[in-house]
ZAMARGU-4260 file (C-alpha; in steps of 0.2 Angstrom, whole numbers, plus 5000, padded with zeros to 4 digits):
<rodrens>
0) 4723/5100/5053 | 4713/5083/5059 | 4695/5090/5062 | 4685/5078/5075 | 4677/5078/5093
5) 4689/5073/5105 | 4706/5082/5106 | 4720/5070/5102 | 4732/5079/5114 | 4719/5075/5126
10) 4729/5061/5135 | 4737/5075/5148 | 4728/5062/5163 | 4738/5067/5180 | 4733/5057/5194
15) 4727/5071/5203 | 4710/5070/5191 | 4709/5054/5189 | 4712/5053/5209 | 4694/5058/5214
20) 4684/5048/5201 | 4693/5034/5206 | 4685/5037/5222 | 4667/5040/5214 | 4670/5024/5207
25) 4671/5015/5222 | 4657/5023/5233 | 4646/5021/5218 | 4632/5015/5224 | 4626/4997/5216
30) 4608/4995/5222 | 4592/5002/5210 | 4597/5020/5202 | 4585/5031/5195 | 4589/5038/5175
35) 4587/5055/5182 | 4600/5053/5195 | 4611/5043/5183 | 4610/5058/5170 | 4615/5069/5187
40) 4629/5057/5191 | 4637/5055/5174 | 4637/5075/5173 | 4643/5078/5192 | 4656/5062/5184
45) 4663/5074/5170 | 4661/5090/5175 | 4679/5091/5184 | 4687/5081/5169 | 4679/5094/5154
50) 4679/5110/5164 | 4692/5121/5154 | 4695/5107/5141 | 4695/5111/5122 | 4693/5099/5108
55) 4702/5103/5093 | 4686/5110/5084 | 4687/5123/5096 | 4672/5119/5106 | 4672/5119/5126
60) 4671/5100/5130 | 4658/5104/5146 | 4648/5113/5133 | 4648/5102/5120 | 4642/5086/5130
65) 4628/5097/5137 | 4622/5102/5118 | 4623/5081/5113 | 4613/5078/5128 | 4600/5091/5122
70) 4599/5085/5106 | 4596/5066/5111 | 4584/5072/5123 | 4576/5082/5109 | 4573/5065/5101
75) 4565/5056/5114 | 4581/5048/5120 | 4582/5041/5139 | 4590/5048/5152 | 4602/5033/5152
80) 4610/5036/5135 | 4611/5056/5138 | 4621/5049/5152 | 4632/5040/5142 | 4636/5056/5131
85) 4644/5063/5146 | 4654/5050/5149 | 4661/5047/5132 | 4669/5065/5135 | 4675/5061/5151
90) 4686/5045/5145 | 4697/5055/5137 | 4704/5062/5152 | 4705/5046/5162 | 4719/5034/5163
95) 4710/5017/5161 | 4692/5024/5157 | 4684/5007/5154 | 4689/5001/5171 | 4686/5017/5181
100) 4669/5018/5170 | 4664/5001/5172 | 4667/5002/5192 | 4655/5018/5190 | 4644/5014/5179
105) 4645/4998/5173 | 4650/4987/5160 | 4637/4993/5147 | 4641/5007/5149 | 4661/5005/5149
110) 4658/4995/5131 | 4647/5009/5125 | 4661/5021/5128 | 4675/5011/5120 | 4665/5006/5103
115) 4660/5025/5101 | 4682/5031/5106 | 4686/5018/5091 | 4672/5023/5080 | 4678/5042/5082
120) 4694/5035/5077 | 4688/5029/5060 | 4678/5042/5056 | 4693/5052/5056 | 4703/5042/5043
125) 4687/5040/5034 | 4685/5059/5033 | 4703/5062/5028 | 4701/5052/5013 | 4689/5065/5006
130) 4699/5077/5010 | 4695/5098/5010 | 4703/5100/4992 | 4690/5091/4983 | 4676/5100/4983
135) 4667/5085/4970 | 4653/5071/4976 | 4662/5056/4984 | 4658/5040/4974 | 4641/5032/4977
140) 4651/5016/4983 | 4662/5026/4992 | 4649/5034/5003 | 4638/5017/5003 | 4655/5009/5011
145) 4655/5021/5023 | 4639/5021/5031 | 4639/5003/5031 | 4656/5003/5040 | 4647/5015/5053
150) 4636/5002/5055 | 4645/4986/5054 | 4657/4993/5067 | 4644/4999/5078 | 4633/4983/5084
155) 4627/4992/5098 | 4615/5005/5087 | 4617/5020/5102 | 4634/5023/5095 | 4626/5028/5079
160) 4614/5039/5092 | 4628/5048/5100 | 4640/5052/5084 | 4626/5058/5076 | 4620/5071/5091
165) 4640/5077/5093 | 4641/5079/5073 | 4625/5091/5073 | 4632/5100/5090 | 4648/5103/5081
170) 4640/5110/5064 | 4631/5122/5076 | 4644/5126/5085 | 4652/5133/5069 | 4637/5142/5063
175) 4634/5149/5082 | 4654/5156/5082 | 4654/5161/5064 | 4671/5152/5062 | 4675/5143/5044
180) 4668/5123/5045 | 4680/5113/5039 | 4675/5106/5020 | 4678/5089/5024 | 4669/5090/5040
185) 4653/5096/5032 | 4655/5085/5019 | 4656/5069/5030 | 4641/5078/5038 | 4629/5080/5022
190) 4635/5064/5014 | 4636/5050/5026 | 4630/5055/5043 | 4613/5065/5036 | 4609/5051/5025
195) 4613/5038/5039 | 4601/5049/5050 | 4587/5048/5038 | 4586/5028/5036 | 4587/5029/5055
200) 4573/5038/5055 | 4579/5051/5064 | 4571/5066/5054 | 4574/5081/5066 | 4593/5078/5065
205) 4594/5073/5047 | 4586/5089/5042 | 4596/5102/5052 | 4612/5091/5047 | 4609/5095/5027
210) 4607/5113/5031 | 4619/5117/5041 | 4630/5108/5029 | 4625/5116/5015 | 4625/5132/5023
215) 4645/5128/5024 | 4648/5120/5007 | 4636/5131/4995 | 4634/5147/5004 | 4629/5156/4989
220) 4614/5145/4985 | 4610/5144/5004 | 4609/5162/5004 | 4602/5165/4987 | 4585/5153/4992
225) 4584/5160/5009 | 4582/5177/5001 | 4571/5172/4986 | 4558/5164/5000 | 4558/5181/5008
230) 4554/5177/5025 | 4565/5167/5040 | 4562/5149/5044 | 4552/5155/5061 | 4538/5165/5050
235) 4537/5150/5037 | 4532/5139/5053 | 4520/5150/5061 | 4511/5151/5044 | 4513/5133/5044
240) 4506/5131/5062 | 4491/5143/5056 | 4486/5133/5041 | 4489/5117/5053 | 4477/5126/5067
245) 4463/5131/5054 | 4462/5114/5046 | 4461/5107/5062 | 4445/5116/5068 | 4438/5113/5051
250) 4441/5096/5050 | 4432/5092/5067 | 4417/5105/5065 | 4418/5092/5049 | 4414/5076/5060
255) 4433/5067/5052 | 4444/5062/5066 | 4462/5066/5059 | 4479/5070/5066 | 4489/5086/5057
260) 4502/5087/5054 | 4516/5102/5046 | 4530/5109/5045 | 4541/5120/5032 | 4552/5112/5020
265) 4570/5115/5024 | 4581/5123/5012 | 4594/5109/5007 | 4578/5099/5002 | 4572/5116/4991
270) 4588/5115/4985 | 4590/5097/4980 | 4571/5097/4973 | 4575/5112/4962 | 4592/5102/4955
275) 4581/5085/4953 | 4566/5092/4943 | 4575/5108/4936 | 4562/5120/4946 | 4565/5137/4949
280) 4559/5143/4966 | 4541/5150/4960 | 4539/5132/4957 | 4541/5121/4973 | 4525/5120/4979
285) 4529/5110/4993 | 4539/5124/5002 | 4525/5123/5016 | 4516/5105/5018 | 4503/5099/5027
290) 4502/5079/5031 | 4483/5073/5036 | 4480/5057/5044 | 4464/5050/5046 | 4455/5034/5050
295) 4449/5026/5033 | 4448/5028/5016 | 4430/5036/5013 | 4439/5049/5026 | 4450/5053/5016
300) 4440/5058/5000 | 4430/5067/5012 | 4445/5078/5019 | 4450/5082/5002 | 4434/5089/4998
305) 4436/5100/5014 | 4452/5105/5008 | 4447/5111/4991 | 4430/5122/5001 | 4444/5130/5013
310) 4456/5135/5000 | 4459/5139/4981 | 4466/5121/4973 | 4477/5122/4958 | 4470/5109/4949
315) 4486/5103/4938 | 4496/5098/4954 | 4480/5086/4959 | 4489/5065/4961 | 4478/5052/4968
320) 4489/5040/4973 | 4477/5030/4982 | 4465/5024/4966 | 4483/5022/4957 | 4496/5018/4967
325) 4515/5022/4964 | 4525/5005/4957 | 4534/5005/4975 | 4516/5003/4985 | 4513/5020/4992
330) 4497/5025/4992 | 4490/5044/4998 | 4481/5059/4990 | 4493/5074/4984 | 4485/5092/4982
335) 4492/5112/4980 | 4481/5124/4987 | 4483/5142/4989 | 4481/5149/5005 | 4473/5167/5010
340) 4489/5175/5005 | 4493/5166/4992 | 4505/5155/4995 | 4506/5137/4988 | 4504/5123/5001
345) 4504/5106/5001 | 4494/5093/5009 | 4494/5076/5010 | 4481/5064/5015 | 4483/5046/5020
350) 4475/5032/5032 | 4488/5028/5046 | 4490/5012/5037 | 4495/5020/5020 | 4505/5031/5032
355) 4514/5017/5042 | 4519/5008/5024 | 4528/5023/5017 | 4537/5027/5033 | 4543/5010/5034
360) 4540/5001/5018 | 4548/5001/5002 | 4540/5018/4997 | 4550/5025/5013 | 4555/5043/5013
365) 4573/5037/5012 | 4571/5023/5000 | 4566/5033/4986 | 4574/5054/4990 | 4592/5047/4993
370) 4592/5038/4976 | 4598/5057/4970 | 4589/5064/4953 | 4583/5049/4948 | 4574/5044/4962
375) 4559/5058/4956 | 4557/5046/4941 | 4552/5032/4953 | 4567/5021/4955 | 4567/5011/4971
380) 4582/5008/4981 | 4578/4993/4991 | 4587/4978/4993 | 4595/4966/5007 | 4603/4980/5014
385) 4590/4991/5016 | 4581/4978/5022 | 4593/4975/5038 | 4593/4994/5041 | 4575/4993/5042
390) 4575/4981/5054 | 4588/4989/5063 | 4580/5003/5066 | 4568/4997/5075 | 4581/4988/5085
395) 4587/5005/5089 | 4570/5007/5102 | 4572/4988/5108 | 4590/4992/5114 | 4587/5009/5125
400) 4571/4999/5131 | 4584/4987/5139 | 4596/4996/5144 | 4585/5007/5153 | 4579/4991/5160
405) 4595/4983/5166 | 4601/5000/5175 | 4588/5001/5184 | 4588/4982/5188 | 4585/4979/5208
410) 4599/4967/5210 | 4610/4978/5204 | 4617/4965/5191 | 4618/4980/5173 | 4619/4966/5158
415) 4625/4974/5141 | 4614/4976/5128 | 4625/4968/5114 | 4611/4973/5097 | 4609/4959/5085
420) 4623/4960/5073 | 4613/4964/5057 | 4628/4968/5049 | 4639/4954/5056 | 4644/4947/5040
425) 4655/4959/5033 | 4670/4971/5039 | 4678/4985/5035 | 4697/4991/5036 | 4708/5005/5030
430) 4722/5004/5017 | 4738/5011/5023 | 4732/5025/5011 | 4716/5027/5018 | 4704/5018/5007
435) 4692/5008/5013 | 4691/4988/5011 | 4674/4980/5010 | 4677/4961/5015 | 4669/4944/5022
440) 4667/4944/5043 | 4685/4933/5050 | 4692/4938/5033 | 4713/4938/5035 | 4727/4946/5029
445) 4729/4936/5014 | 4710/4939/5011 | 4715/4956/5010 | 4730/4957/4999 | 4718/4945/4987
450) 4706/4959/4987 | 4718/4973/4983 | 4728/4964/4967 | 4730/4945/4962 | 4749/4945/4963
455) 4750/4955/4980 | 4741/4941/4986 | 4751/4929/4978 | 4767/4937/4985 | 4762/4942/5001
460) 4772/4934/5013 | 4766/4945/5031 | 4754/4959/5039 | 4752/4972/5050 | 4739/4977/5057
465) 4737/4995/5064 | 4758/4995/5064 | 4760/4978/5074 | 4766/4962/5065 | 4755/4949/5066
470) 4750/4929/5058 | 4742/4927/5040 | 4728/4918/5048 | 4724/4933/5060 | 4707/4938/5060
475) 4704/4957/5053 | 4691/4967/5062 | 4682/4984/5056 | 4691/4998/5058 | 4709/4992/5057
480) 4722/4997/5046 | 4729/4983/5036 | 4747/4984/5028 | 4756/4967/5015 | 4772/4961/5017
485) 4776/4956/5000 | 4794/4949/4991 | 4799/4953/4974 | 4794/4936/4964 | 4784/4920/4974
490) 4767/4910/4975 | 4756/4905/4987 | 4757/4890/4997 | 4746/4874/4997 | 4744/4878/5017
495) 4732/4891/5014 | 4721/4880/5005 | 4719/4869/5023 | 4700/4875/5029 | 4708/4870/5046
500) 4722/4882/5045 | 4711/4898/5042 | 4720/4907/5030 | 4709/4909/5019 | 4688/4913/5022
505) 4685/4924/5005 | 4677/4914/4990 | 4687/4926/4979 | 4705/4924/4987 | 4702/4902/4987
510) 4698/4902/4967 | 4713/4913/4966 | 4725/4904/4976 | 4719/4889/4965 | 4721/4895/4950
515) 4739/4899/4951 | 4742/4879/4956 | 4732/4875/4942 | 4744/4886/4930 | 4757/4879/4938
520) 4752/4861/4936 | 4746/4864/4915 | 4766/4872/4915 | 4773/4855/4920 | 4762/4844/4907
525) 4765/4860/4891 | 4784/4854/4898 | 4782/4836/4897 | 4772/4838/4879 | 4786/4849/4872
530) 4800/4838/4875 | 4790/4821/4869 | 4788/4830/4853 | 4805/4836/4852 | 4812/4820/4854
535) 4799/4813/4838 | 4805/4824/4829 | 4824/4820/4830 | 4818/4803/4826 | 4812/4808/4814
540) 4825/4820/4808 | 4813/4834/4807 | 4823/4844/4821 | 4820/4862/4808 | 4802/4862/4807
545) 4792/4874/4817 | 4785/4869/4834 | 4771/4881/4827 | 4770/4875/4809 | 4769/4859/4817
550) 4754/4863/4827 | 4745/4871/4816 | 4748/4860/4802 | 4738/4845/4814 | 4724/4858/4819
555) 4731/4867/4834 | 4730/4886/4835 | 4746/4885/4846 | 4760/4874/4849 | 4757/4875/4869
560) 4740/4865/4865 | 4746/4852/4857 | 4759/4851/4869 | 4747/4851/4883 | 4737/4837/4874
565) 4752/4828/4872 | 4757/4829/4891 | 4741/4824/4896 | 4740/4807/4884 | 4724/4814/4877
570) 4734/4814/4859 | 4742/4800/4851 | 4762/4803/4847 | 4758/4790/4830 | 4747/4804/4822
575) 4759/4817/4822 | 4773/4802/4814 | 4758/4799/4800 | 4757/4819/4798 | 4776/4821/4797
580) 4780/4807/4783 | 4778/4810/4765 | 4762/4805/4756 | 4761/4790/4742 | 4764/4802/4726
585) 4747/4803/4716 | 4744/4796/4698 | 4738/4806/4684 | 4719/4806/4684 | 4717/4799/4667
590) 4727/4786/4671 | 4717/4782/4687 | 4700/4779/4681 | 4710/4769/4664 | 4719/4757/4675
595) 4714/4740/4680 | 4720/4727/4691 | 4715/4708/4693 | 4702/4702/4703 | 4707/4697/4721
600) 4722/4708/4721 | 4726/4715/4739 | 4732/4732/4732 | 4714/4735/4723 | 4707/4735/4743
605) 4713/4752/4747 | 4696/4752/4756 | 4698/4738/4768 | 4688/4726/4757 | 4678/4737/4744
610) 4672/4733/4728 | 4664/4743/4715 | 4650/4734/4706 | 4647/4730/4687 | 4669/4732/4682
615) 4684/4727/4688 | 4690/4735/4706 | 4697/4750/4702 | 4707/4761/4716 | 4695/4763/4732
620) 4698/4774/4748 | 4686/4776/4764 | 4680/4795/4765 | 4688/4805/4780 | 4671/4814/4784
625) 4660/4800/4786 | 4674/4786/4789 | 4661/4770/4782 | 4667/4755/4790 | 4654/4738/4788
630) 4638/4735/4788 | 4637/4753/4784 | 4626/4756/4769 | 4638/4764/4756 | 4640/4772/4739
635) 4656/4777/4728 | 4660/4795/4718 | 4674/4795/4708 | 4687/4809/4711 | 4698/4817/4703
640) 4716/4809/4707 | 4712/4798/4722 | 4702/4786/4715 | 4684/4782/4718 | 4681/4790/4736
645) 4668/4774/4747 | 4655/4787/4760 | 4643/4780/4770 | 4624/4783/4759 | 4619/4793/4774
650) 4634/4806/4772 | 4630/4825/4770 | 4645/4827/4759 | 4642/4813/4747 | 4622/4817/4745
655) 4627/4836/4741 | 4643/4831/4729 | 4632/4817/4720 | 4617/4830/4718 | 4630/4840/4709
660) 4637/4827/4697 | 4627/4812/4698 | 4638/4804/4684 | 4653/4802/4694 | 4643/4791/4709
665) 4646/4774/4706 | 4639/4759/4717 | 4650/4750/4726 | 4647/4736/4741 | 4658/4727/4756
670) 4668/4714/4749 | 4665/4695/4756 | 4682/4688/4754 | 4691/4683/4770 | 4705/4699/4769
675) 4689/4709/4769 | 4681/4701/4784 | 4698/4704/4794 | 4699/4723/4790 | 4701/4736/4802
680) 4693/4751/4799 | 4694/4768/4808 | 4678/4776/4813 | 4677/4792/4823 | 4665/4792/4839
685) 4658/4806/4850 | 4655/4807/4867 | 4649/4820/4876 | 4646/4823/4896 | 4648/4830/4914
690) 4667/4836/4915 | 4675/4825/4930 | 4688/4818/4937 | 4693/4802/4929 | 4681/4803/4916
695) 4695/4801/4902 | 4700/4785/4911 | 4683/4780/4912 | 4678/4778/4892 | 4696/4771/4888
700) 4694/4758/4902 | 4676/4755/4893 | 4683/4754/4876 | 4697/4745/4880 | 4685/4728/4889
705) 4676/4732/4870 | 4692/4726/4863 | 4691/4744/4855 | 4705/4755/4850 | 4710/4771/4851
710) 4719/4777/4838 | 4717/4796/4843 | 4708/4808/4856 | 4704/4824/4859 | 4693/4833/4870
715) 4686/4852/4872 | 4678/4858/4889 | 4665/4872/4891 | 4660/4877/4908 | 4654/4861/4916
720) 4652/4850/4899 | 4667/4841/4889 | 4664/4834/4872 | 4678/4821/4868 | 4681/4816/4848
725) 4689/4797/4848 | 4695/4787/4831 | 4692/4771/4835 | 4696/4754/4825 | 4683/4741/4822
730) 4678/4728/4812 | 4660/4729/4812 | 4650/4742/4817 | 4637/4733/4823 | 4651/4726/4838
735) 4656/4745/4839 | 4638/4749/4845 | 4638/4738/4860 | 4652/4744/4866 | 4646/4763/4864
740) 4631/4758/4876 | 4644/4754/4888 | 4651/4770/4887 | 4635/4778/4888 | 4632/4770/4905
745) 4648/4778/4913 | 4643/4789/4926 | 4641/4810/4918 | 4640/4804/4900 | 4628/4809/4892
750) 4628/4803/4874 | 4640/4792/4865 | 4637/4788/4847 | 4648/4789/4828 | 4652/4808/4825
</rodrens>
């Protein structure tokens, strides 16, 4: 069975009830109303309407909207907002309450009763998602959600007021009959509403809410502390009130003005104390407290002192927070006395100032009790949230204050007091299972399924909200339940990506929509990569190798990035014809370094011009690491097999290999003859920079009025930067260096200089 306020069968509304409010309605009078008479009317309103009414809890309905108008006048609430509760009830037996309501009462008042009927409404599917079976702690985030939700759907703060007053009349309405409290019901109570009554700062409902739940969730520890202090909750306040009365006199007979105050701890917070600091009952010396307030702090040193001459202190439980505050700023003297019966007390003494901070600071009651167990260690649980509920809660005042104005306005004219929407940035809907959704305020549909999975999103095809069919740009709004369309296989469309459109509004659900087009896009050039190299390699009749063997064999860790090099132009179809031909077959060594050929013979300029000094040219070849190419400073190092092996003097390799075996280096020089002059030689260059559009275009186009070319490219991108590797072919370096201060000057580079 649903547990909640209003009666969901509740809709029997014949027209003889609704008959003679309608009437009401219209000799209403508009000119200035008093609060008293508007509590009277909104009473002498429902009254005919709840007489004999039962909600599904059990609870008379003429009864129940007589204990939540109690309870917000206990609270100091105005007469105009006790009204309100009455009419709340009423609507449920009216055909078109806001209407009839608003010719009554207004149209504040009409909007205050429809946000609370909708709030009730999600409260409900928020509490069935706990469920009574599970008898566990919701999630942190889970509950954090929810009370949040409670707030974001409720701008106006006095719908807050009134759920919290009908949830504590319920509970006592359970304890009062004796019947079983629904687990899930006392659940919600303890973990969402109780909380959400203490950052309001509404103690006097937060504390009876924890109890009664308690009472209904643990009613063996309930009982077991209620026994173990060995007196009722009315003795433990008139010892209280004694204490409070005794320290009073002293205090002025004293000449220190202060204001005292007191009250029992209740026992949810004995209990919770005991669990956080593993105490055993003995050992909660708080159980009675006394708070002193006074005017400065020399007074407060001197109330201490007065303290300790009335009553025994136990000096271990002694903190002076005001000569070392907390981390948090909260600042106040802590003592344990014993009074004439021996019973531990606590008293704290603070200036109002000191008292003001931890009500309302970062050391506020709430900000470091609810952080659970931990919260004793000294965590804070402050942030931009906690922020916005404290300046909501002092919103809450500011709203009553005008309404209570704009009833009672002379010209009749009742304006809505419409809050501030603190929490107007975010929204919060139901899963059709129940779960709630946290998203961005004017998120869609689309935003939604994004949030759930990527490929609901990406499938989702329509929605509806709370059983209706509606657009993919529709605007959510809290509360509703949101259900995807989807189809079996599909993307998304380039339409949502059209800011004018409004399909879209989440950060999350944009990179997602754009990353499957990216995908989609890298498929299509892997594609075109794959077949130009398919088709080089029947040209080359090397149709059996391995795409991977292939790959790898030029330095790819997979065949898809070569391709996708490929398709991109980023890698030059030549290389992979040099790597698939067969290498010139080597000579023996000794025969190497034994043969000689004549002077000016081309085929002794394997080096592009290189002669080795002091003999006849012997076999040359240009090092790959350094790639030496003229003026470059050189020296020679003769291998075993290849030859004499030219690096540039500067080069790593050939300083560590010649250290090694310094009779193999050998000086060598550019040749001057004119074949030399008109060698090519291939030089690798590094640039890196600011990943763009265009930028690849950009250094070839630079290269390219250099008179440069390319021979190969390749380039490797992480986060923002991009580090591109060319092999070039030049004729001097010296040119080559004039044309890398070109490409230095491109917009987003950032260096460009021989690798």
């Amino acid at each position: 069975m649903k547990t909640g306020v209003f009666n969901p069968g509740a809709a029997s509304q014949d027209d003889s009830r609704s008959a003679p409010i309608v009437a009401l309605a219209e000799i209403a009078p508009q000119g200035l109303v008093s609060t008293d008479q508007l509590l009277e009317r909104a009473r002498a309103f429902a009254e005919p309407l709840l007489t004999g009414q039962k909600f599904d809890t059990g609870e008379d309905a003429l009864s129940h909207a007589d204990g939540v108008s109690a309870i917000l006048e206990g609270i100091g609430a105005p007469p105009s907002l006790r009204a309100a509760a009455y009419l709340v009830y009423a609507s449920e037996y009216l055909t078109k309450p806001e209407d009839i309501i608003a010719r009554a009462f207004g149209p504040d008042a009409a909007a205050l009763v429809a946000h609370t009927r909708k709030l009730v409404q999600v409260q409900r599917n928020a509490r069935d998602v706990m469920g009574d079976e599970n008898d566990g702690p919701l999630p942190p985030e889970q509950v954090e959600r929810i009370r949040k939700m409670l707030l974001a759907f409720s701008r106006d703060l006095r719908v807050v007021l009134l759920r919290l007053a009908s949830r504590l009349q319920t509970l006592r309405h359970y304890a009062a009959s004796k019947l079983t409290c629904p687990r899930a019901l006392a659940r919600e109570s303890l973990q969402v509403f109780a909380p959400l009554a203490n950052r309001l700062g509404i103690w006097q409902i937060k504390w009876e809410l924890e109890d009664l739940s308690f009472r209904f969730l643990m009613p063996d520890a309930y009982r077991g502390i209620a026994k173990s202090l060995d007196e009722k909750r009315v003795e433990r306040e008139r010892h209280i009130d004694q204490a409070r009365e005794h320290l009073t006199v002293a205090l002025g007979h004293a000449g220190i003005h202060a204001q005292v105050q007191g009250r029992p701890k209740h026992l949810y917070s004995i209990w919770k104390k005991m669990q956080g600091k593993s105490l055993s009952i003995d050992k909660v010396f708080d159980i009675r407290a006394l708070r002193v307030i006074v005017d400065g702090i020399p007074a407060c040193y001197a109330a201490l002192s007065l303290v300790h001459e009335l009553w025994h202190a136990l000096p271990d439980e002694f903190s002076d927070y005001i000569a070392k505050p907390k981390s948090n700023g909260y600042q106040s003297l802590h003592t344990v006395v014993l009074d004439e019966l021996s019973r531990p007390v606590e008293i704290q003494i603070r200036t109002q100032a000191m008292h003001d901070h931890a009500e309302s600071g970062v050391a506020a009651h709430w900000a470091y009790k609810e952080a659970g167990t931990k919260g004793y260690a000294g965590v804070q649980a402050a942030g931009d949230f906690e922020t916005r509920v404290a300046e909501a809660r002092q919103t809450v005042l500011r709203q009553l204050l005008a309404w209570e104005r704009d009833l009672a306005a002379a010209d009749g004219e009742q304006a809505g007091a419409t809050g501030h929407g603190f929490f107007d940035d975010r929204i919060y809907v139901f899963t059709p299972g129940g779960e709630i959704i946290d998203l961005p305020a004017h998120a869609t549909p689309i935003d939604f399924a994004y949030t759930l999975h990527t490929n609901l999103g990406h499938r989702c095809r329509g929605a509806k909200v709370d059983g209706a069919m509606v657009t993919l740009n529709t605007e959510l709004k809290s509360g509703q339940t949101v259900e995807i369309v989807s189809i079996r296989d599909g993307g998304p469309s380039l339409d949502w990506l059209n800011a004018e459109s409004g399909y879209l509004v989440s950060h999350r659900a944009r990179t997602k929509v754009r990353a499957w087009f990216n995908a989609l896009a890298q498929q299509a050039t892997i594609a075109r990569g794959r077949d130009a190299v398919e088709r080089l390699l029947q040209r080359e009749g090397k149709t059996a190798m391995k795409l991977e063997d292939l790959a790898a064999g030029l330095g790819f860790r997979q065949a898809d990035a070569l391709f996708d090099v490929v398709g991109k132009d980023e890698y030059s179809l030549r290389t992979i014809e040099q790597h698939l031909r067969p290498a010139e077959p080597a000579l023996d060594p000794d025969q190497l370094l034994a043969s000689r050929f004549a002077r000016g013979d081309k085929s002794v300029r394997g080096g592009g011009g290189v002669l080795v000094v002091g003999m006849d040219s012997l076999l040359t070849q240009l090092a790959q690491c350094c790639k030496p190419a003229p003026p470059d400073p050189i020296g020679g190092y003769v291998t075993r097999g290849k030859g004499v092996a030219v690096h540039r003097v500067d080069c790593s390799n050939f300083r560590q290999i010649s250290g090694r075996h310094p009779e193999r280096s050998i000086a060598v020089a550019w040749g001057n003859q004119p074949a030399a002059a008109a060698a090519h030689y291939a030089v690798d260059v590094l640039v890196e920079a600011h990943d763009r559009a265009g930028l690849l275009r950009d250094v070839c186009d630079a290269l390219a009025q250099g008179k440069t070319h390319v021979l190969t490219m390749h380039s490797q991108a992480a986060r923002d930067r991009v580090t591109i590797t060319l092999t070039v072919q030049t004729a001097d370096t010296a040119k080559l260096g004039a044309v890398l201060s070109r490409v230095a000057q491109i917009n987003g580079v950032l260096k460009a200089r021989r690798k």
